[in-house]
DSSP file (Angstrom, degrees, kcal/mol; ACC not computed):
  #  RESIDUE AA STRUCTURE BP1 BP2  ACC     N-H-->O    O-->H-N    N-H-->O    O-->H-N    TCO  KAPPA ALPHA  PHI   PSI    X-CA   Y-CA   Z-CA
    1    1 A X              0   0    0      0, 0.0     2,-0.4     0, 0.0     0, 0.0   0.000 360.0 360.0 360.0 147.8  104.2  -21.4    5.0
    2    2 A X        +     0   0    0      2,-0.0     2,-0.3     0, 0.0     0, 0.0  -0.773 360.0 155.4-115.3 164.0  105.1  -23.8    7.2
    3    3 A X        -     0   0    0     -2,-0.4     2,-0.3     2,-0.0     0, 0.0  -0.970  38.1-112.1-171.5 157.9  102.7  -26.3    8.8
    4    4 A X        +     0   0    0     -2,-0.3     2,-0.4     2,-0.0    -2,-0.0  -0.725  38.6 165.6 -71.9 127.8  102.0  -29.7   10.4
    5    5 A X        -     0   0    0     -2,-0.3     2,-0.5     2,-0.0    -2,-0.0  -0.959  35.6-132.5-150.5 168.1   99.8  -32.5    8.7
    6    6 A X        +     0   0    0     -2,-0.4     2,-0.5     0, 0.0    -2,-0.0  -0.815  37.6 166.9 -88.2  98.7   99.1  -36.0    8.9
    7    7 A X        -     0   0    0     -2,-0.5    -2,-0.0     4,-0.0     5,-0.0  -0.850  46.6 -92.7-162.9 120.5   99.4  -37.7    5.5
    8    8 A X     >  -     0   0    0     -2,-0.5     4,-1.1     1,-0.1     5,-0.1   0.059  28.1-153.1 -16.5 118.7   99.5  -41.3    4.4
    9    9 A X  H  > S+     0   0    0      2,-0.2     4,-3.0     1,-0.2    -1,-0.1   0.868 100.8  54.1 -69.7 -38.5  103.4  -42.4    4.2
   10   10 A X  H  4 S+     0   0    0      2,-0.2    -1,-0.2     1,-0.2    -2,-0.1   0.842 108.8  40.3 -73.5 -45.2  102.1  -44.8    1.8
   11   11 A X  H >> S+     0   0    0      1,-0.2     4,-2.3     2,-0.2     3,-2.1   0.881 110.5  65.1 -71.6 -39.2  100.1  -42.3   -0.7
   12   12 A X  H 3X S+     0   0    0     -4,-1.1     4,-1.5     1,-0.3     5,-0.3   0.959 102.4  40.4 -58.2 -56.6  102.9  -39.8   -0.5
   13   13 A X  H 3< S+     0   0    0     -4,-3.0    -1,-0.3     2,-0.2    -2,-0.2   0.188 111.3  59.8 -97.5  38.6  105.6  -41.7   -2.0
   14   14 A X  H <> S+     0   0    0     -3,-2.1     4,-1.6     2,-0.1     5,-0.4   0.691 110.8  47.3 -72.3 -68.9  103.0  -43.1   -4.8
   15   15 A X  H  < S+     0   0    0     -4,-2.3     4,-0.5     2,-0.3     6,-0.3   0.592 109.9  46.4 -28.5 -45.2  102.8  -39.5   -5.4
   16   16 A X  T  X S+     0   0    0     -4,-1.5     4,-4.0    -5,-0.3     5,-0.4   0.863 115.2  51.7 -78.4 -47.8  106.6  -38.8   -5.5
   17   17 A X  T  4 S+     0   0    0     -5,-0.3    -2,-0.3     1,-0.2    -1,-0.1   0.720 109.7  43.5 -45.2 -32.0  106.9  -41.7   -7.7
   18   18 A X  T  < S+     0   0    0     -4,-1.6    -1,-0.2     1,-0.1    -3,-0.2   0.692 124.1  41.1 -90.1 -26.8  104.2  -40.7  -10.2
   19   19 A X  T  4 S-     0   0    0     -4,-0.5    63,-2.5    -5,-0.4    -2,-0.2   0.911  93.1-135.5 -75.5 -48.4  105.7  -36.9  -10.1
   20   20 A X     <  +     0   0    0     -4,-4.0    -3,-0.2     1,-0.3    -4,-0.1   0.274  47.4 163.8  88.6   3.6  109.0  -37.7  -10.0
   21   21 A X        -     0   0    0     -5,-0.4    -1,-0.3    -6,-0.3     3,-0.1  -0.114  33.1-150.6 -50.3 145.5  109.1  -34.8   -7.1
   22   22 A X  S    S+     0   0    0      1,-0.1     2,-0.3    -3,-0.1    -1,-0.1   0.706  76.7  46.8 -90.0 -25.5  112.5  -35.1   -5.0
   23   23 A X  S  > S-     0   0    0      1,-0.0     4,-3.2    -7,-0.0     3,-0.4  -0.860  77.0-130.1-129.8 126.9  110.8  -33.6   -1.6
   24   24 A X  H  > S+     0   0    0     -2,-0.3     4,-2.6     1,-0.2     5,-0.3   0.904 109.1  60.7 -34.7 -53.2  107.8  -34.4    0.0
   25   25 A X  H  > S+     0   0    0      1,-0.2     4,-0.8     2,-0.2    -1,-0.2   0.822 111.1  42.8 -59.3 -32.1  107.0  -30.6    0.2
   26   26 A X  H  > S+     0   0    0     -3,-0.4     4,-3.8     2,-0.2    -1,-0.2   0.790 108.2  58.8 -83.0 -55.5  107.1  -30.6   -3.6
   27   27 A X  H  X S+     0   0    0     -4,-3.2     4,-3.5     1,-0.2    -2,-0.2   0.921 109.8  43.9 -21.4 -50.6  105.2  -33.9   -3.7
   28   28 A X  H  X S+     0   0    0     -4,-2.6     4,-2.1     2,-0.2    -2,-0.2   0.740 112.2  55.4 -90.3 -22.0  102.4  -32.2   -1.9
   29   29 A X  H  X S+     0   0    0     -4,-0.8     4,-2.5    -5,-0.3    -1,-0.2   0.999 106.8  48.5 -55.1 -67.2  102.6  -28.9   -4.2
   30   30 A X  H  X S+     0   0    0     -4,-3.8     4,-1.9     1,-0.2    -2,-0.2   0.863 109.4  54.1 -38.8 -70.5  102.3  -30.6   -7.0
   31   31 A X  H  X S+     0   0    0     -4,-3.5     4,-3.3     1,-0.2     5,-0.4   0.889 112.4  46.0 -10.9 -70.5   99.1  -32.6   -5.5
   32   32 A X  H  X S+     0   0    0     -4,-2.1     4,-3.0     1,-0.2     5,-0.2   0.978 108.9  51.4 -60.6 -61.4   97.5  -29.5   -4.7
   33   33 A X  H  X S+     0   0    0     -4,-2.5     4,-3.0     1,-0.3    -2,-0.2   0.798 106.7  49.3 -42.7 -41.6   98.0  -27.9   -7.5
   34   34 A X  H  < S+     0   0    0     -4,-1.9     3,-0.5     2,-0.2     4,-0.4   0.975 109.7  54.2 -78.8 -34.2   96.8  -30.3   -9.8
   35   35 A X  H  X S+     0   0    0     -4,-3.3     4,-1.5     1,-0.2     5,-0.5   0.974 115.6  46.6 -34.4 -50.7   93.3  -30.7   -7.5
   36   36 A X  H  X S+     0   0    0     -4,-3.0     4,-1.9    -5,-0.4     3,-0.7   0.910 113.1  42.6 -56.6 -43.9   93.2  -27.1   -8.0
   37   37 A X  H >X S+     0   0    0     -4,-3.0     3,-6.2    -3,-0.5     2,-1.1   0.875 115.8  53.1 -59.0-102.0   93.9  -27.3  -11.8
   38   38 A X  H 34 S+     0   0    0     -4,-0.4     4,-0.4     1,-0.3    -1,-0.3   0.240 114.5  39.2 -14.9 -26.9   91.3  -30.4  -12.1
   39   39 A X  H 3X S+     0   0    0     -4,-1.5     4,-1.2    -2,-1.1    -1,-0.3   0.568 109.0  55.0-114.1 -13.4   88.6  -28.6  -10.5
   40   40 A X  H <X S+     0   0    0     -3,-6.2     4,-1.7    -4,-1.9     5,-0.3   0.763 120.5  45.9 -69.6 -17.2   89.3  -24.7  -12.3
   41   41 A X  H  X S+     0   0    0     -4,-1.1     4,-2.6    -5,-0.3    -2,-0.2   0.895 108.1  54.0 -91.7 -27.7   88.9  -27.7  -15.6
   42   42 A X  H >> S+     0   0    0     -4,-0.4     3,-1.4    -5,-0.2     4,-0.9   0.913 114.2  40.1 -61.8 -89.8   85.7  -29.3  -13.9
   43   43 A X  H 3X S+     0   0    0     -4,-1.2     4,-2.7     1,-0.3    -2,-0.2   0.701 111.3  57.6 -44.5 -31.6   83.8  -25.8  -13.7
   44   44 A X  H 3<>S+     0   0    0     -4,-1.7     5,-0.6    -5,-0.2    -1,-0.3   0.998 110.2  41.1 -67.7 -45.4   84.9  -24.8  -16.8
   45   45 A X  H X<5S+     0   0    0     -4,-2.6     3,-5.6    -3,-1.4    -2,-0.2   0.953 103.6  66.1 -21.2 -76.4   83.5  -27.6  -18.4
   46   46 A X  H 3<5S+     0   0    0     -4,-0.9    -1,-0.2     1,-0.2    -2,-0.2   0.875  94.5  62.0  -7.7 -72.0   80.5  -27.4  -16.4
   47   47 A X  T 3<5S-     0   0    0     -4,-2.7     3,-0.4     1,-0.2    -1,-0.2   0.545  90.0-149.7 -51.5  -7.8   79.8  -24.0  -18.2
   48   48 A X  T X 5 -     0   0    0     -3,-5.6     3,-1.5    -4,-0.3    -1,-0.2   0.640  57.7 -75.1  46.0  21.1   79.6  -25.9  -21.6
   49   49 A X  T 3 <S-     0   0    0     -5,-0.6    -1,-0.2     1,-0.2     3,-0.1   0.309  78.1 -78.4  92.9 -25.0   81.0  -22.7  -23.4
   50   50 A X  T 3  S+     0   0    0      1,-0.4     2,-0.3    -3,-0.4    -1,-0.2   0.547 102.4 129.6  87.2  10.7   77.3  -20.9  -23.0
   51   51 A X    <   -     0   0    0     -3,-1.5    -1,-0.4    -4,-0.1     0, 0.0  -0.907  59.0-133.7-111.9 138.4   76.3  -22.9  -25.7
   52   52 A X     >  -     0   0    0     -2,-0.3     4,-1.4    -3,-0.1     5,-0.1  -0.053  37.3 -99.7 -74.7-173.1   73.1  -25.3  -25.9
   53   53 A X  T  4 S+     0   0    0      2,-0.2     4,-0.3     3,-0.1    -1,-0.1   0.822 125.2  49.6 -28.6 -60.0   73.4  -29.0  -27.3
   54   54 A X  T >4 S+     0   0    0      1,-0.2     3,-2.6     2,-0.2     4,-0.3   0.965 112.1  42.1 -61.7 -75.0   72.1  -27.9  -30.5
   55   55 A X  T 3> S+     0   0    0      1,-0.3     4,-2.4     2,-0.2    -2,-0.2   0.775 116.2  48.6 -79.3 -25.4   74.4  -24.6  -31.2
   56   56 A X  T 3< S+     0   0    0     -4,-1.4    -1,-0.3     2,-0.2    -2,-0.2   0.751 116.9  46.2 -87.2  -3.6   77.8  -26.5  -29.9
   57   57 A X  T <4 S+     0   0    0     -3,-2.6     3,-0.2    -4,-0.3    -2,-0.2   0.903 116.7  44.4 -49.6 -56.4   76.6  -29.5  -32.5
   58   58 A X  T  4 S+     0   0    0      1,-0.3     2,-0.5    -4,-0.3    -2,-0.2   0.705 113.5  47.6 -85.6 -24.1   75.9  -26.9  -35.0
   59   59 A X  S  < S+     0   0    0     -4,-2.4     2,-0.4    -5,-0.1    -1,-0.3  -0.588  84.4 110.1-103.5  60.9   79.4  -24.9  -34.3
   60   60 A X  S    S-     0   0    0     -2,-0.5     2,-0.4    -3,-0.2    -3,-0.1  -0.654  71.0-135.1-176.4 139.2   81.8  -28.5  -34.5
   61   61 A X        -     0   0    0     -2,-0.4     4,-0.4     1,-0.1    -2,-0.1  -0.888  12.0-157.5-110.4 134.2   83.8  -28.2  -37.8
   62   62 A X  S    S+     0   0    0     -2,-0.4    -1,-0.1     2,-0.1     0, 0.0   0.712  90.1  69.2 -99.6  -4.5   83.3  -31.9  -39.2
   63   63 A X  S    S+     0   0    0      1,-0.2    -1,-0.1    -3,-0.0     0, 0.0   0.906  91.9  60.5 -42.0 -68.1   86.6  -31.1  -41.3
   64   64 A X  S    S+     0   0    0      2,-0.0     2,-0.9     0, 0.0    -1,-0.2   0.838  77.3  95.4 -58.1 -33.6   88.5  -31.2  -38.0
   65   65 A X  S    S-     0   0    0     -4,-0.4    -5,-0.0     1,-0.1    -3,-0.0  -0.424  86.4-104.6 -63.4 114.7   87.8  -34.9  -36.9
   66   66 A X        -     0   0    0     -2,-0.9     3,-0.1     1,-0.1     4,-0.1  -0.052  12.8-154.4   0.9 113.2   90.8  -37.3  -38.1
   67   67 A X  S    S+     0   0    0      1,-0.3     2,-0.5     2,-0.1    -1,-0.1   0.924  91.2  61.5 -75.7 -50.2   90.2  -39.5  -41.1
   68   68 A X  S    S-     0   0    0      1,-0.1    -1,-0.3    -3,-0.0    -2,-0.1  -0.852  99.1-110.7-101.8 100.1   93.0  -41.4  -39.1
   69   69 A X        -     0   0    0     -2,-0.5     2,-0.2     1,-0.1    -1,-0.1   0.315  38.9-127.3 -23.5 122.3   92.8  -42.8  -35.6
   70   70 A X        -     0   0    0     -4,-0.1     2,-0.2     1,-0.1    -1,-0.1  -0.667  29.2-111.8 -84.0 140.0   95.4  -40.3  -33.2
   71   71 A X        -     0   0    0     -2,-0.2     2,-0.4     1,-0.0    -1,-0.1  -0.536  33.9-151.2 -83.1 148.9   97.8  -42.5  -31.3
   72   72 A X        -     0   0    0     -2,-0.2    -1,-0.0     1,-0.1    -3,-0.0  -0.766  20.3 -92.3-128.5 155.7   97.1  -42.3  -27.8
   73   73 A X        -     0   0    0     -2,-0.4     2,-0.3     1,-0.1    -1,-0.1  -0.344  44.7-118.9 -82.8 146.1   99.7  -42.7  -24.6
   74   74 A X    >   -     0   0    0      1,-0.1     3,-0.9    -3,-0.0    -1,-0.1  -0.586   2.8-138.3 -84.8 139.1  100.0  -46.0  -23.3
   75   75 A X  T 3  S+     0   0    0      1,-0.3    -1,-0.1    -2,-0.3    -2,-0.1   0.941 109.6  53.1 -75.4 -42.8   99.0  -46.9  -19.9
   76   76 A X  T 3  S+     0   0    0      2,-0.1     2,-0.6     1,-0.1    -1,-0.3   0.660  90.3  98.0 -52.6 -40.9  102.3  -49.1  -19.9
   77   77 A X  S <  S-     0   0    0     -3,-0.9    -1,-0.1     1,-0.1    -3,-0.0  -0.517  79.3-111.7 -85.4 107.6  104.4  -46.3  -21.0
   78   78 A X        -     0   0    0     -2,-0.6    -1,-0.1     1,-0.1    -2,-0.1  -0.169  29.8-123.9 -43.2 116.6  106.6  -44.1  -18.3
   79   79 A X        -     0   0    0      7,-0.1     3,-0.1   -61,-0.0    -1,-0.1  -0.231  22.9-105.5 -48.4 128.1  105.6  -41.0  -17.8
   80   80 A X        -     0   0    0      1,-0.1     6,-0.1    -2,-0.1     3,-0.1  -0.344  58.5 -83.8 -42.3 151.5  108.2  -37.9  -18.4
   81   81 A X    >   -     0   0    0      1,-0.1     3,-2.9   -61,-0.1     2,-0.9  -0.152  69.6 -81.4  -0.8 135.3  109.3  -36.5  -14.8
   82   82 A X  T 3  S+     0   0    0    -63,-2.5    -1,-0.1     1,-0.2     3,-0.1  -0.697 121.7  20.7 -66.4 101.8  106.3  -34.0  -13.9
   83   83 A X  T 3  S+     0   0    0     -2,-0.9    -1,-0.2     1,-0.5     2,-0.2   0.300 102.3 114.7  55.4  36.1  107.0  -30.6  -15.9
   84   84 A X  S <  S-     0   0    0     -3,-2.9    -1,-0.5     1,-0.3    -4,-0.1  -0.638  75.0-102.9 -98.1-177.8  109.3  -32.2  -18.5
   85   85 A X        -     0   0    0     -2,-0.2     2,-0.4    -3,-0.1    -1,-0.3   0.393  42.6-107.7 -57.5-173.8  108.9  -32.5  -22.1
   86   86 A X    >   -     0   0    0     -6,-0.1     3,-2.5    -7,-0.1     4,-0.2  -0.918  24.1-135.9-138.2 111.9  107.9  -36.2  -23.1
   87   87 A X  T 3  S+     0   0    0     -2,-0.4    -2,-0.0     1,-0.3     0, 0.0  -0.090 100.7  67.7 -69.5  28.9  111.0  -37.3  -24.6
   88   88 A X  T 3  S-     0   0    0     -2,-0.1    -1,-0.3    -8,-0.0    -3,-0.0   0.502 102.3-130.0 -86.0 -26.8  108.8  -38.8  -27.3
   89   89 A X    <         0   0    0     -3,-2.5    -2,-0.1     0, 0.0    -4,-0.0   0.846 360.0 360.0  86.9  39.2  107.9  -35.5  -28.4
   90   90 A X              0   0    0     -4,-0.2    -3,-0.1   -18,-0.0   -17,-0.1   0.077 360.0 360.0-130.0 360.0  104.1  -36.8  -28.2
């Protein structure tokens, strides 16, 4: 669909930059999509599972928690192109 908008020059190629998008139009897909994604993740959250405090306390495997601290992505570190791999394989 095609359409007209108004949108910050500035934020837009932050946006291509973080994405790695080639096209604006692409930019602005992505954008949307992930709001959309980010807020289908909010409400699921939200729903807590249907489980109280107690029963998602009781149902936590303590087996699963990590004797060993998981390494975690680095603020520092460039990000893969927006729907590649991570050529760290992390």
């Amino acid at each position: 669909m095609k359409m007209t908008m108004h949108i910050d020059e500035d934020v837009l190629e932050r946006v291509m930059k973080i994405t790695g998008a080639k096209t604006k139009t692409a930019a602005v897909e992505i954008a949307l999509t992930e709001m959309a994604r980010r807020h289908k993740m909010k409400e699921l959250f939200s729903a807590g599972l249907g489980l109280t405090p107690d029963e998602l306390k009781a149902s936590f495997d303590p087996a699963s928690d990590p004797e060993e601290p998981q390494p975690v992505a680095l603020v520092a570190k460039v990000p893969a192109p927006y729907g590649q791999p991570d050529p760290a394989g992390q």
